[in-house]
C-alpha positions in Angstrom: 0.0 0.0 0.0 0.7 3.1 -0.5 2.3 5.8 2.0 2.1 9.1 2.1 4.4 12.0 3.7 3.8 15.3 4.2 6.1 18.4 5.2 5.9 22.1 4.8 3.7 23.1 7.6 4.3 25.7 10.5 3.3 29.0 11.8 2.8 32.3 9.6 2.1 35.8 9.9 -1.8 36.4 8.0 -1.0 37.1 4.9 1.9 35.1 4.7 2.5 31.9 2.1 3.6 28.2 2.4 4.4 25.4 0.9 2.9 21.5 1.8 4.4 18.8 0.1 3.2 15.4 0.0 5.3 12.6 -1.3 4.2 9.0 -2.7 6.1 6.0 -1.8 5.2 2.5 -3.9 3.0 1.5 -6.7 0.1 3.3 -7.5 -2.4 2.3 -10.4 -5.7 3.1 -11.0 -5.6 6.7 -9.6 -8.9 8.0 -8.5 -8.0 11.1 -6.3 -5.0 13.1 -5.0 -5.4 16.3 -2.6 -5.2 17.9 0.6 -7.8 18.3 2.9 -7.8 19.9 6.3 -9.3 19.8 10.2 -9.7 22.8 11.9 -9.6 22.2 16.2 -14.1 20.7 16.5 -14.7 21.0 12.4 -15.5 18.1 10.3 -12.1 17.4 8.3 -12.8 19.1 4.4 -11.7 19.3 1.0 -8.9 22.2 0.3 -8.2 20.5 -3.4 -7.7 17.8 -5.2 -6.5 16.7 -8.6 -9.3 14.1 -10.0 -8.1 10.9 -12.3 -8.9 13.1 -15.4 -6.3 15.9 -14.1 -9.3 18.2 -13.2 -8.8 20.3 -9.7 -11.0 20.9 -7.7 -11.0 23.9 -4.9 -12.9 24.6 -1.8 -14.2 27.6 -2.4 -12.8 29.7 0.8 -9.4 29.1 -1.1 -9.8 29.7 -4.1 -7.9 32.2 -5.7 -5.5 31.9 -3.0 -4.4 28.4 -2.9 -2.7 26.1 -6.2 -2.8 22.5 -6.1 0.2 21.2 -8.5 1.8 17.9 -8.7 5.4 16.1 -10.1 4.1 12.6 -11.8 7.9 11.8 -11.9 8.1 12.0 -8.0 4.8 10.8 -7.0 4.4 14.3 -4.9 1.9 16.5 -5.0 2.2 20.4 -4.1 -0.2 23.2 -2.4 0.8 26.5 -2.5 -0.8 28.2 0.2 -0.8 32.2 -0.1 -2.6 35.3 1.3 -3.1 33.0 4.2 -5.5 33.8 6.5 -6.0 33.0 10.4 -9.7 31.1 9.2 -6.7 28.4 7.3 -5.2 27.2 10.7 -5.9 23.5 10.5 -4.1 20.5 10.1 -3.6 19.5 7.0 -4.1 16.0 5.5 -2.4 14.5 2.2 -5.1 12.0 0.4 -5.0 9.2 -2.3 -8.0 7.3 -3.9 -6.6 4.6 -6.1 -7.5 1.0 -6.6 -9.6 0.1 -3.8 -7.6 2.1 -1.5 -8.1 5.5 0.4 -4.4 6.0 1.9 -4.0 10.1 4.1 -0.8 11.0 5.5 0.1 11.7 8.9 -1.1 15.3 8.7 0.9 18.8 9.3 -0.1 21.5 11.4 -0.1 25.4 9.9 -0.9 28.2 12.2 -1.7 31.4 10.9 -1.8 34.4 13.1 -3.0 37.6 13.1 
């Protein structure tokens, strides 16, 4: 199975940008879904974005605009470019992959944004 590992988080002025990467390890075939998602402290975790199987993205829409989902098929990582963050973006953020019969999420990093 797939694993998944994330890096990039950590604390930011409002306003500020970061960078999450999410690297791939192992085989993956029949790719559904690949995205980030996030859990804000007593929220449900939700969709940030997502690349779908037919190379579509797909944003929530409090980031769009702000945020860029890219991806490097050669390294099996995918990228989110977080800018103009805001102190409403402090969550922890989650790496996900549909493929096959599998729904695989990383270990999750934490961004802070203050105010």
């Amino acid at each position: 199975q797939v694993q998944l590992v994330e890096s990039g988080g950590g604390l930011v002025q409002a306003g500020g940008s970061l960078r999450l990467s999410c690297a791939a390890s192992g085989s993956i075939f029949s790719l559904n879904a690949m995205g980030w998602y996030r859990q804000a402290p007593g929220k449900q975790r939700e969709l940030v974005a997502a690349f779908s199987s037919g190379g579509s993205t797909n944003y929530a829409d409090s980031v769009k605009g702000r945020f860029t989902i890219s991806r490097d098929n050669a390294k099996n990582t995918v990228y989110l470019q977080m800018n103009s963050l805001k102190p409403e973006d402090t969550a922890v953020y989650y790496c996900n992959i549909q493929y096959f019969r599998y729904n695989v999420w990383g270990q999750g990093t934490q961004v802070t944004v203050s105010s």
